[in-house]
Each structure stands twice: as C-alpha cells, then as structure tokens.
C-alpha positions in Angstrom: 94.4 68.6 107.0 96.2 71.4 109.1 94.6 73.5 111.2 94.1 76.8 109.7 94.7 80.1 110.1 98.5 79.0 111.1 99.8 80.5 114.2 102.5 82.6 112.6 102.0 82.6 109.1 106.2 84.3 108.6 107.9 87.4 107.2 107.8 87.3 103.5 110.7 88.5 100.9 108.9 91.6 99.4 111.4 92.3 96.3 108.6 90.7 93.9 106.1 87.9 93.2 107.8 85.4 92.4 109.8 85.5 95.7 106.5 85.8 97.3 105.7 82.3 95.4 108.6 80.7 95.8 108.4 81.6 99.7 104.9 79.9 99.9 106.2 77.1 98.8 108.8 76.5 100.7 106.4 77.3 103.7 104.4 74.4 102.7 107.0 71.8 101.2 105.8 68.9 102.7 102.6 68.8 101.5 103.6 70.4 98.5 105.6 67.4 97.8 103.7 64.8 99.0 100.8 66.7 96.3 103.4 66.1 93.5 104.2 62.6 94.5 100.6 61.8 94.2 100.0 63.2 91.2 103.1 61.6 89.1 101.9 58.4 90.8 98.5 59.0 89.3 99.5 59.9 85.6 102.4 57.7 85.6 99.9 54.9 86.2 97.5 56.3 83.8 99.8 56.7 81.0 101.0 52.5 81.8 97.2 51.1 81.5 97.1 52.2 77.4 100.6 49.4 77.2 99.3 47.1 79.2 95.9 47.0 77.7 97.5 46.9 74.0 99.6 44.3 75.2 96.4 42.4 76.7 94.9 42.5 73.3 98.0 41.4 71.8 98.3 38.3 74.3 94.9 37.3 73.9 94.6 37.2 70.6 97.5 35.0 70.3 97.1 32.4 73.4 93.7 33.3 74.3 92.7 33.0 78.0 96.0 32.3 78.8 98.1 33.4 81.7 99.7 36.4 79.8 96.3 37.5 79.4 95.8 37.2 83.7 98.5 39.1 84.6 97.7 41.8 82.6 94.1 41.5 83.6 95.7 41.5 87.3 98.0 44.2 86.3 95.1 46.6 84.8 93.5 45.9 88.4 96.4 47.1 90.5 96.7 50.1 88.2 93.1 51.2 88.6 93.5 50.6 92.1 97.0 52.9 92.5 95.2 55.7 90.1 92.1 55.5 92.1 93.9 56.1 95.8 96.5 58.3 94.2 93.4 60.8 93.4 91.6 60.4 96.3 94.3 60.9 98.5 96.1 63.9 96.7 92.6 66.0 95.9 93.0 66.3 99.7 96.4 67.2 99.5 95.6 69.9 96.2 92.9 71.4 98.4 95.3 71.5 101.6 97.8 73.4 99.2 95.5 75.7 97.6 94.4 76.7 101.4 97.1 77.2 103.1 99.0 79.6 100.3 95.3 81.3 100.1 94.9 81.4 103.9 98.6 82.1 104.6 98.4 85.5 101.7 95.4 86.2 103.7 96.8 86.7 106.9 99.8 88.6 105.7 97.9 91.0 104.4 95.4 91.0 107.5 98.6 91.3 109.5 100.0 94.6 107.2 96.7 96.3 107.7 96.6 96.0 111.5 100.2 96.7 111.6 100.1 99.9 109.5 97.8 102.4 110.8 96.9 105.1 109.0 99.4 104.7 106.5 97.8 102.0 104.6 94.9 104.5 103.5 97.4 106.9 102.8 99.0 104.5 100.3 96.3 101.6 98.7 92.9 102.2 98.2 90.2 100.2 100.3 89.3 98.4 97.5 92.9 97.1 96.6 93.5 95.8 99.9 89.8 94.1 100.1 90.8 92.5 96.5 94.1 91.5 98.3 92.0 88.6 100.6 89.1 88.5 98.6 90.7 87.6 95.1 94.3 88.2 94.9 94.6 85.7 97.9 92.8 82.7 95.8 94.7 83.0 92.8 97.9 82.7 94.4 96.6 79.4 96.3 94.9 77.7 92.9 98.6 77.4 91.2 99.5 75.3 94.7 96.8 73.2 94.2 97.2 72.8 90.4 100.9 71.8 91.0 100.5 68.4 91.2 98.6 67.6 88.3 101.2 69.9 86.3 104.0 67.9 87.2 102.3 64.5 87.2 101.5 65.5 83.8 105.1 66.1 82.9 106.2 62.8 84.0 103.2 61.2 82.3 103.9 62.6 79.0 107.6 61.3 79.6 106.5 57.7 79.9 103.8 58.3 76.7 106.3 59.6 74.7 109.0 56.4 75.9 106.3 53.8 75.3 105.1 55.1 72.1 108.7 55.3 70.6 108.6 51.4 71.6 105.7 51.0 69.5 107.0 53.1 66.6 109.7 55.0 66.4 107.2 57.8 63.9 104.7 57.5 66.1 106.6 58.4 69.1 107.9 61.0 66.9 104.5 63.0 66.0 103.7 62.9 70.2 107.1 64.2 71.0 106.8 67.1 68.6 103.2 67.2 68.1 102.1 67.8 71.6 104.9 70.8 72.7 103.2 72.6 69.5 99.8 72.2 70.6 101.1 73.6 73.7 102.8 76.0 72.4 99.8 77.2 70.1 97.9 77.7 72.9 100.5 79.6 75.3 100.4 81.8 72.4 96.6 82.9 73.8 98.0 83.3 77.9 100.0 86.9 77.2 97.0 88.6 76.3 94.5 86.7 78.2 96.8 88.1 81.4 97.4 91.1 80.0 93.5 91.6 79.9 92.7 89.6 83.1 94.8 92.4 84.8 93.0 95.2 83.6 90.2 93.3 84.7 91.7 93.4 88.1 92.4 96.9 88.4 88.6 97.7 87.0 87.7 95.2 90.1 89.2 97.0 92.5 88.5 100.5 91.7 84.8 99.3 91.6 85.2 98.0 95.5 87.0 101.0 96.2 84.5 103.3 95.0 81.6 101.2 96.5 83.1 101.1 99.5 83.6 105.2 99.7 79.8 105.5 98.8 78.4 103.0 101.1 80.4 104.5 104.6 79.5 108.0 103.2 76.2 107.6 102.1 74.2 109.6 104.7 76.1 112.4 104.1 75.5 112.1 100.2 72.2 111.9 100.9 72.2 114.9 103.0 73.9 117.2 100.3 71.9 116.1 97.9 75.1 113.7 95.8 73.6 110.3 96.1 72.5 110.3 92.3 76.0 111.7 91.3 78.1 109.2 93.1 75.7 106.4 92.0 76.2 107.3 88.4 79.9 107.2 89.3 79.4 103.1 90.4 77.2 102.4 88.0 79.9 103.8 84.9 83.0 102.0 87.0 80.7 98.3 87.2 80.2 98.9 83.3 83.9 99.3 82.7 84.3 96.1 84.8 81.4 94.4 82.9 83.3 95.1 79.9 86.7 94.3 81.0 85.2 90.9 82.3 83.8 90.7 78.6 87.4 91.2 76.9 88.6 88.4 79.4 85.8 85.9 78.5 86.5 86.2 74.8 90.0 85.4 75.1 89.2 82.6 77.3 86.1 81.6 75.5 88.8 80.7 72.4 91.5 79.1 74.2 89.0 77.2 75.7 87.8 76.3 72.2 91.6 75.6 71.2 92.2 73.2 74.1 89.2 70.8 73.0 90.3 71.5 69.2 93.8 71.2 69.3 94.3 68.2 71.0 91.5 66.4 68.7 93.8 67.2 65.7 96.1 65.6 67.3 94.4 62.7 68.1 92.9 62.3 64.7 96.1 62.5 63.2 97.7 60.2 65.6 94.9 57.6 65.3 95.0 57.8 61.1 98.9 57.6 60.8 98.2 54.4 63.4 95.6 52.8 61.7 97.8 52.8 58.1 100.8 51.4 60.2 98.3 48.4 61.5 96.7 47.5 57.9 100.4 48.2 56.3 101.4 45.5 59.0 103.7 47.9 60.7 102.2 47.6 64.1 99.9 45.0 65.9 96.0 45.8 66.6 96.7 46.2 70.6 99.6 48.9 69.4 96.7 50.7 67.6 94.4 50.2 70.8 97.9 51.7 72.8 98.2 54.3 70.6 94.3 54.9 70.3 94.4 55.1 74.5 97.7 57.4 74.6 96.3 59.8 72.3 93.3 60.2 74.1 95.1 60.3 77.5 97.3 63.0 76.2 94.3 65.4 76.0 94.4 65.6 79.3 98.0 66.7 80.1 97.7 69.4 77.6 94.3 70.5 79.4 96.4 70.4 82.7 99.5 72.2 81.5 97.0 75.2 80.1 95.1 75.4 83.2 98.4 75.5 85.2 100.2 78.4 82.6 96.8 80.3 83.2 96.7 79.5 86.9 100.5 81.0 87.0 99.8 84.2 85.3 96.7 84.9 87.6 98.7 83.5 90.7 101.6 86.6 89.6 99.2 89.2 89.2 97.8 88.5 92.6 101.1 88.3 94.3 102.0 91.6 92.7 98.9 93.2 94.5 99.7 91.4 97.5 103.1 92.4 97.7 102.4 95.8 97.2 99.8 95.9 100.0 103.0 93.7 102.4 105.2 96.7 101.1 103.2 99.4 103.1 105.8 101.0 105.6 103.6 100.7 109.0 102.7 104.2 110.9 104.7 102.1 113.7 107.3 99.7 114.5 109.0 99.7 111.2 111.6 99.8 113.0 112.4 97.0 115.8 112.8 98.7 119.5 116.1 98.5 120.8 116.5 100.4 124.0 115.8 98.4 127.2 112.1 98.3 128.9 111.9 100.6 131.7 110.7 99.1 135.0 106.9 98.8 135.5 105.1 101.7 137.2 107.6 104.2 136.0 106.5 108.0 134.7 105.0 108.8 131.5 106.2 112.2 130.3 105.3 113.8 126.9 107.9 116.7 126.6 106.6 119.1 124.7 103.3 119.5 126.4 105.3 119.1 129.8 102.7 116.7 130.8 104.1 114.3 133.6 101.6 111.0 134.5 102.7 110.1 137.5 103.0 106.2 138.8 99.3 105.6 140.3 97.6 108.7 140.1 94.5 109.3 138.0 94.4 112.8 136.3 92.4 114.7 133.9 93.4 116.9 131.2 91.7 119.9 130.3 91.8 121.8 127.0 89.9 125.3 125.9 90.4 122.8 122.2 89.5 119.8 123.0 91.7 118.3 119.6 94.4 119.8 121.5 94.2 117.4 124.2 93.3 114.7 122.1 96.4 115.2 120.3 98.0 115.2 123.4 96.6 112.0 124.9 97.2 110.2 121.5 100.5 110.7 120.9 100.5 108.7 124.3 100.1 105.7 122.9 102.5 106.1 119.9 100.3 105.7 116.8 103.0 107.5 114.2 106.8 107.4 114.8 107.3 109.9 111.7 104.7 112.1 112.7 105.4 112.5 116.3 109.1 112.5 116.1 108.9 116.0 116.9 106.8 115.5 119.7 108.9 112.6 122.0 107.2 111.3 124.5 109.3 109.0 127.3 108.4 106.0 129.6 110.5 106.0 132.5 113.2 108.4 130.5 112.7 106.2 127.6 111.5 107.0 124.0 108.4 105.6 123.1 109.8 105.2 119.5 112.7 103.1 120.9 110.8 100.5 122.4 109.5 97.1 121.0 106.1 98.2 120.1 104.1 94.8 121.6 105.8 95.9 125.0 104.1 99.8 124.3 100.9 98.2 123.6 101.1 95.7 126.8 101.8 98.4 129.3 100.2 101.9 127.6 96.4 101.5 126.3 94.7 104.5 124.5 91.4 104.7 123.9 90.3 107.1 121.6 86.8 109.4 121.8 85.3 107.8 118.4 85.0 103.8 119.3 85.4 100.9 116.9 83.1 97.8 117.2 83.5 94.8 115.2 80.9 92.4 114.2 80.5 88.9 116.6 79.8 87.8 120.0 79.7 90.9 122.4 82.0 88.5 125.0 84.7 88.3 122.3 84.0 92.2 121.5 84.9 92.8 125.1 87.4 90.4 125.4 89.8 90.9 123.1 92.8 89.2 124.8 90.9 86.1 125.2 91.6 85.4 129.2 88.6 87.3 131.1 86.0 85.4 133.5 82.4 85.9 133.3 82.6 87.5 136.1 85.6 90.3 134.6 83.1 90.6 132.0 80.1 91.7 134.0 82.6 93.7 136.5 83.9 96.3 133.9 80.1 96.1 132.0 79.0 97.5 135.5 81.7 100.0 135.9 81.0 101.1 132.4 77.1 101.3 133.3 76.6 99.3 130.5 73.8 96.7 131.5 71.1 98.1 129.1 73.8 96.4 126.5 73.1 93.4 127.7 69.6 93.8 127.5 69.5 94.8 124.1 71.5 92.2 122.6 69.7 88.8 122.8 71.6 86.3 124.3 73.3 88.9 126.3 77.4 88.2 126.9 76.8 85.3 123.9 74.4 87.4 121.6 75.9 88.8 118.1 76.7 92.2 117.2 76.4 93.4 114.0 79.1 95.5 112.1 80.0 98.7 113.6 77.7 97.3 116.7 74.8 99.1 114.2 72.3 97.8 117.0 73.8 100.3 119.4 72.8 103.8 120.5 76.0 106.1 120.2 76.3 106.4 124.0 75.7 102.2 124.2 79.0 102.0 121.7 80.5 104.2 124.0 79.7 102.3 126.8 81.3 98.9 125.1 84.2 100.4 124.6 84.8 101.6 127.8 84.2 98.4 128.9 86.8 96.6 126.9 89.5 99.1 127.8 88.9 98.9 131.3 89.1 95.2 130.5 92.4 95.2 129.5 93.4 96.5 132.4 96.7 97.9 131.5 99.4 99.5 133.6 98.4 102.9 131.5 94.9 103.6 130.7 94.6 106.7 128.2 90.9 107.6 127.9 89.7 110.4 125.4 86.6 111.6 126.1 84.8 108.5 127.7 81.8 110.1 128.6 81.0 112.5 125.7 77.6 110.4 124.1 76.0 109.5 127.5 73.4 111.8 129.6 74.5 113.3 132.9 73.1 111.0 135.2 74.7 107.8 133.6 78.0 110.5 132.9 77.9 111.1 137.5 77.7 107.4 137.4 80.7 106.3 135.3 82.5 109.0 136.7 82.6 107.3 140.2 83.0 103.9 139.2 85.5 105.0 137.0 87.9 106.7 139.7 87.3 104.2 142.1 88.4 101.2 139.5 91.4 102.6 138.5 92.6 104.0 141.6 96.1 103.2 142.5 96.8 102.7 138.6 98.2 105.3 136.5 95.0 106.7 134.2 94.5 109.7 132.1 91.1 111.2 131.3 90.5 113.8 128.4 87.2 115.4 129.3 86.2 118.9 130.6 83.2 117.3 132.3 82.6 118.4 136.0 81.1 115.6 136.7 84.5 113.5 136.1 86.7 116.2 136.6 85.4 115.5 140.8 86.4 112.3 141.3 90.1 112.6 139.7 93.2 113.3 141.4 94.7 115.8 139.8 93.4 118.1 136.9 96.2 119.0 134.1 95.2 122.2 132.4 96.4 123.1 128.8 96.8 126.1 127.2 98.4 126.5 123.6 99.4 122.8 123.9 101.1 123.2 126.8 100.4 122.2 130.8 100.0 125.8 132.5 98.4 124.4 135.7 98.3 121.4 137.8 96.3 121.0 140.7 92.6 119.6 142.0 89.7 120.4 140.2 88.5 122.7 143.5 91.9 124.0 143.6 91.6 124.9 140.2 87.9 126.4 140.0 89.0 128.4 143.0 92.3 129.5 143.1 93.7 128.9 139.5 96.8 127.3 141.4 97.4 130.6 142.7 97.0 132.2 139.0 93.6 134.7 139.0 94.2 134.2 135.0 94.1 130.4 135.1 91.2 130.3 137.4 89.4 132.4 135.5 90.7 130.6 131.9 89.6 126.9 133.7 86.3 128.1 135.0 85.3 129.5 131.4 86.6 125.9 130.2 84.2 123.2 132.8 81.7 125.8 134.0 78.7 124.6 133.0 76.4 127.6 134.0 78.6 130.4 132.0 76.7 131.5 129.0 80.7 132.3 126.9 84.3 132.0 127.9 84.9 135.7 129.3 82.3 134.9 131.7 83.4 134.9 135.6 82.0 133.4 138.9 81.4 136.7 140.5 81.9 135.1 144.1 83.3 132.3 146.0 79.6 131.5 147.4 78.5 131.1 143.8 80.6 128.8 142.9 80.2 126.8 146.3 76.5 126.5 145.3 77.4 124.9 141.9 80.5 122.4 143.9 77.3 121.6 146.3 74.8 121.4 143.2 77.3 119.0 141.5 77.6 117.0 144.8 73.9 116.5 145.2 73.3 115.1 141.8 76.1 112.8 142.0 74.5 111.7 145.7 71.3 111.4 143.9 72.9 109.2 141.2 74.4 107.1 143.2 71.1 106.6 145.1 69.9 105.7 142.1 72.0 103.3 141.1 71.8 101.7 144.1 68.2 101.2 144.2 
C-alpha cells in the first residue's frame, strides 16, 4: 500500500469530470492495472470451474475414477487456488485504488481552499466545499475500486458466453442476448436514480452549509433573540434532505429488487431450456451441471456491472462538485510570478500610503482608524492581487504581484490582529514549518509571555488543543499566535495589533521582548499602544491613509516632527490620559511625567518578570 496523503498530489485538467476521472487514473495506472489484472484473473477462473466441473461429471460417469476424472479434480484445485489469491490480493489493490483517487480529490480541494483566500467564500458555499472531501471525494474513489471487478466481469462473461456456445449453440445464444437485456433493463433505472441522487446532493449540502452558518453564529443568534428562527430554518432544510434521501431509496430499493429478479428469470429460463435439451438428449448431464453453474455465476457479473454504472454516475456528480470547487480563481497567485527576486534585506515600500520599511529597523504604525492601518499592514503581505492592484506595494523596486508567491510568503510574514488556531498538538500549532527545537519552541513562548499556555494545556508543548484553541482566554490565543509568527522568523515580520487582548503589565512585557527579538530584522507593528510604541525605532504616523510623520515616539509626542499639528493629532491618538481627541498636553513637564510614568511601570514589569 502507498503511503498516503501523496507528496504532490498534481495539477488537474478542469474543463469537466470526466477529465478529472480520466486524470486520476492515469495518476494511479499502475495499480489501476495491476486491480484489473486481478480481477479478469479472478472471473476468468471462475467462469472456467462451471466447464471443467461439467466435464468432471461427464468423465466420471463414463470411466469412473479414472485419470480424466484426476486432472480435473487437480484442475478444479488450481482454479480455487488462482480465484482465491486473485481476490485476496486485488481487494488490497481495489482499496489502494479507491484511496488514493479519494485521498488525491481530497487534497486538491484542500489545496484550492488554502490557495484561494477569500475568494472561495465569495464563490461556494461552506457546505459545498465540506461535501467536496466529505462525500464528493468518496464517490469519485468507489468507481476506482469497483474497476476491477467491472472489467473482470467483462472478460468473464466473454469466456461464458464462448464455452456455452460449445455446449449449444441456443444456449449460448439466450446468454449472449439474454444477459445485455437484463442489463439493459436495469440501466433503464440509473438516469433517474442519478438524476435524484443529485438533488440529494445539493439538499446535502445546503443543509451543511446552513448548519455550518448557525453553528459559528450562534451566540450572536442567541443574543438577538434568532436562535428559534434559524433553527426552524435547519430543521425545514434536514426535512427536504430526509425526503430527497427517501426519493433516492425508492429508486434504489427497486433496482435493487430488479438485480436479484432479473437475473433469476434468467436463470430459470436458462436452467428449463437446459434441462429439455438433456432429457431430448441434446446435451450431456455435466453440460446441464455447466450450464446450471454458468447461469448462476452470471448473476454476479450483472450485480457487478450495476454496481459499477451506479458507482459512475455518483463518481460524475462528485467530480462535477469537485471541479467546480478546483475552478475557484485564487485571491493570489493565479498568475505565476515572473519578475526576478530582489536581494534579501531590500526595502519594503507600499506607494500609496508612502510607507517605506527600511532593511533592519523595527517601526510602528500609527492610525487615528485603526482599519486604516490594518489595511495598510495587510496589503503587505499580498492577500488579493485584484483588489490591491490599485494599491502596489514593491520589494526592493519590485511588485509584490509579480513575484512567485511561495518566495512572498518565505520572506514577508503578516500576522493579522484576529488569530487562527487549529485543532492538535500546541508544538505542531506553533510549529508550522516543521523544523523548530524545543528549545525555539520555549524561546518565542517566552518572548510571547505565553507560559500560562503551557500550564493550561496538559501535557504542555505535547498536549491537544481543541478547535479554535476553545480552551484559550482571548489574550492566551493572542499569545500563541505571536508565538508562532515570531517562530517563523521571517526576513519581514508584519504584526497587527499583537497586544490588543492582553493586560498592561503582560502588554510592557511583550513589548520589550518583542523589540529586543526582532532587533536588527525588519518588523512592523500596528498598535497605538504606548507601551510598544517605547521600545520601537521609529513610529510611522498615518493620516487619511497616508504617512504624514516619521520620527521616535518621544520625537513625536513632543515635537510632532517639527509639525505643532501632528504633535498635537499623535498625542490625541496614544495618549492614554486624554479624556477625547481635541484634547492637548498643556506642557512639556506634563507630558515628561507621563514618559516617566510609562518608564516606571515598564521597570516595574520587568522586575516582575524577573522575579
């Protein structure tokens, strides 16, 4: 068995399902084939044993316990022998089919959702894309691993319908054209049992979608007093779906009913022409036994072919939903980069705010709006080439947009103010480049001031955390996520308000760590916290989205960079003692006594910390 997930599961044709299918399978020929090998082994031999046991009877009832009657004894062994390996053997093979299509789906999907950013909300509903893996995914793998039954079925019928003209030419004749009816009679049932299994899937997923929405906003439901309305709303949408899956058992429930029917006509009809051909003299009793045994076998091809035809039909509406989830244009990188990297340690300039990073430096930015600066800080790390094409932003003179996007996300990291946490080990949470030490680990969870983490989770570094790190405080979540950035240790660090959910004291403490960490290493802060706004280098200060001052966070508070206006504007913005924004320091003394204020509960944090 290979090991799954693959390493590169490939880049999919996306004109349809069936090139989707027929991609898959040329992903996986080898085992594909080797599955069909071992099934037309299996039913070839299983369609033989009927001869060779007619031609037993006929051998020993002639010469009987002669050496005709050995060999076929010794021939009936080897066949039970080859149809017993041949299943054993290729069950592994149909279940190493039906995962890797499943698995491979899977992760192209997987891959389109991490790839597309906000787009893929914009397009698919959360429940289509969860069908994708959860459902859609399956279906397509089952027709992989039904494959080689299908064929081995097609060969088998080949070598009935040979052998049987042997025996009599009008026997052969009613399984030739007897059995493609019976077939036929019940692909007749397939259209409409996919045509309602497909209405079935669309209920499906507006039910996940829907339960989805309700779950992530349920607080706020319950807060406005909507919790019964959007509940009636799920439990309408499961009834349609009940009834949907009710249209789709009915349909199945009779071709079901036709496949054990069907072939039974057959084989009555088959056995009772036989048995008038053995009294009439026509044929000998071990023909009748062979003809007995092939008609019986036969039920089983037809079974297989019906499961397969059903399989397909499910397998193409899956890949249809697939595809269409693959099809999602992503936010960026639709486009390969082809300009050139820029040396490392270059500057980072977004033009139309005028903001300049400078190679080594760690700076703040300030914003009266603090979505202004978010804004600002995001389109840093280049989350949407259409939507900030009007707002370029260079790496050493380069577009953003024109680089490979793996090289942006190596060198420029953004961390935005509202963290995500996944559900597993906190280590791997942390760690999401796989290469940090124990001792990384524990460095940047220090920095971070993030020990009462490990506290809380049992098993500390190695102890689970739940979805959305539930188990977290806000400012704990915060914490983590500082953490991993700082991690990742990039040549760029964008942070958006890293500090916003934690108390002042821990707030003085990461603010010193922090600076003193990234030192040397180019690093952006949003904040408009004083107590971070000390330790940085330089303080960019933003006014209708654009950088009116540049200068120390003293400098600033002071002096405005020589602008009365801009001190006044910045002080209105940090100052944590002014009651509104037209509010002034009325002296320089009072706001030395707030500097020296700041200065002693930093010293006092420290202390703390220390101790």
């Amino acid at each position: 068995m290979r090991s799954l997930p693959l390493d590169d599961p490939g880049t999919p044709p996306l004109s349809g399902p069936t090139a989707l299918l027929w991609w898959l399978a040329r992903r996986q020929w080898g085992i594909l084939l080797t599955a069909v090998g071992l099934g037309v082994l299996q039913f070839a031999a299983q369609a033989f044993t009927p001869f060779v046991v007619g031609r037993a009877i006929d051998d020993g009832l002639a010469s009987g316990f002669g050496p005709d009657l050995w060999r076929a004894c010794g021939t009936l062994l080897a066949l039970g022998a080859v149809i017993i390996t041949a299943s054993a053997v290729g069950h592994r093979y149909d279940v190493n089919n039906w995962l890797r299509a499943a698995f491979t789906s899977s992760q192209l999907v997987g891959r389109t959702v991490a790839r597309s950013g906000h787009t893929i909300t914009k397009e698919l509903p959360t429940g289509e894309v969860v069908s994708a893996v959860a459902n859609d995914a399956l279906r397509i793998g089952e027709v992989f691993a039904l494959a080689g039954h299908f064929l081995g079925s097609l060969v088998a019928y080949g070598i009935v319908a040979a052998l049987m003209l042997r025996v009599s030419v009008p026997l052969g004749l009613v399984v030739i054209l007897g059995l493609p009816t019976v077939a036929a009679i019940l692909g007749l049932l397939v259209k409409p049992l996919s045509r309602r299994q497909a209405a079935q899937r669309e209920a499906s997923g507006r039910l996940t979608t829907l339960g989805s929405d309700t779950v992530s906003g349920l607080r706020i439901l319950r807060g406005i007093g909507g919790e019964e309305v959007f509940t009636g709303r799920y439990r309408a949408q499961s009834q349609e779906t009940r009834r949907r899956g009710v249209e789709v058992a009915r349909t199945q429930s009779v071709l079901d009913a036709l496949q054990v029917l069907l072939p039974g006509a057959f084989l009555v009809t088959l056995i009772w022409l036989g048995a008038h051909m053995a009294l009439a003299g026509t044929i000998t009793p071990g023909q009748l036994v062979s003809t007995y045994g092939f008609a019986a076998f036969l039920s089983w091809p037809v079974q297989n072919a019906t499961q397969m035809l059903q399989a397909a039909t499910r397998a193409h509406i899956g890949a249809t939903k697939v595809v269409k989830v693959l099809q999602v244009v992503p936010a960026t990188g639709a486009t390969p980069g082809t300009a050139a990297a820029p040396e490392p340690h270059v500057q980072l300039v977004d033009e139309v705010s005028g903001l300049h990073l400078e190679p080594g430096r760690v700076v703040a930015l300030v914003s009266a709006d603090p979505d202004e600066s978010a804004r600002i800080a995001t389109r840093l790390g280049r989350f949407d080439d259409a939507a900030e094409q009007e707002t370029p932003v260079r790496l050493g003179g380069v577009l953003l947009s024109e680089l490979d996007k793996e090289h942006v996300r190596e060198r420029i990291v953004v961390a935005e103010a509202t963290p995500h946490l996944f559900s597993g080990l906190l280590e791997e949470e942390l760690d999401v480049r796989g290469s940090a030490t124990q001792d990384d680990l524990l460095r940047v969870i220090a920095t971070a001031d993030a020990q009462d983490v490990l506290d809380s989770v049992p098993d500390g570094l190695a102890g689970e955390l739940p979805e959305k790190g539930r188990s977290l405080s806000g400012g704990q979540r915060q914490r983590v996520a500082l953490a991993r950035a700082l991690l990742i240790d990039p040549e760029i660090l964008v942070l958006v308000e890293p500090t916003s959910a934690v108390d002042a004291h821990t707030e003085a403490r990461i603010a010193a760590r922090l600076a003193d960490v990234r030192r040397g290493r180019t690093t952006l802060v949003v904040t408009a916290s004083p107590l971070v706004l000390d330790h940085v280098d330089e303080v960019a200060f933003v006014q209708d989205g654009l950088v009116r001052a540049r200068a120390s966070h003293d400098d600033l508070l002071l002096h405005g960079d020589d602008d009365p206006e801009i001190a006044r504007a910045y002080r209105a913005v940090v100052g944590r003692q002014m009651d509104d924004e037209s509010q002034d320091f009325r002296s320089v003394d009072d706001l030395a006594e707030n500097e020296r204020l700041y200065e002693e509960l930093m010293a006092e944090q420290k202390s703390g910390g220390q101790s």
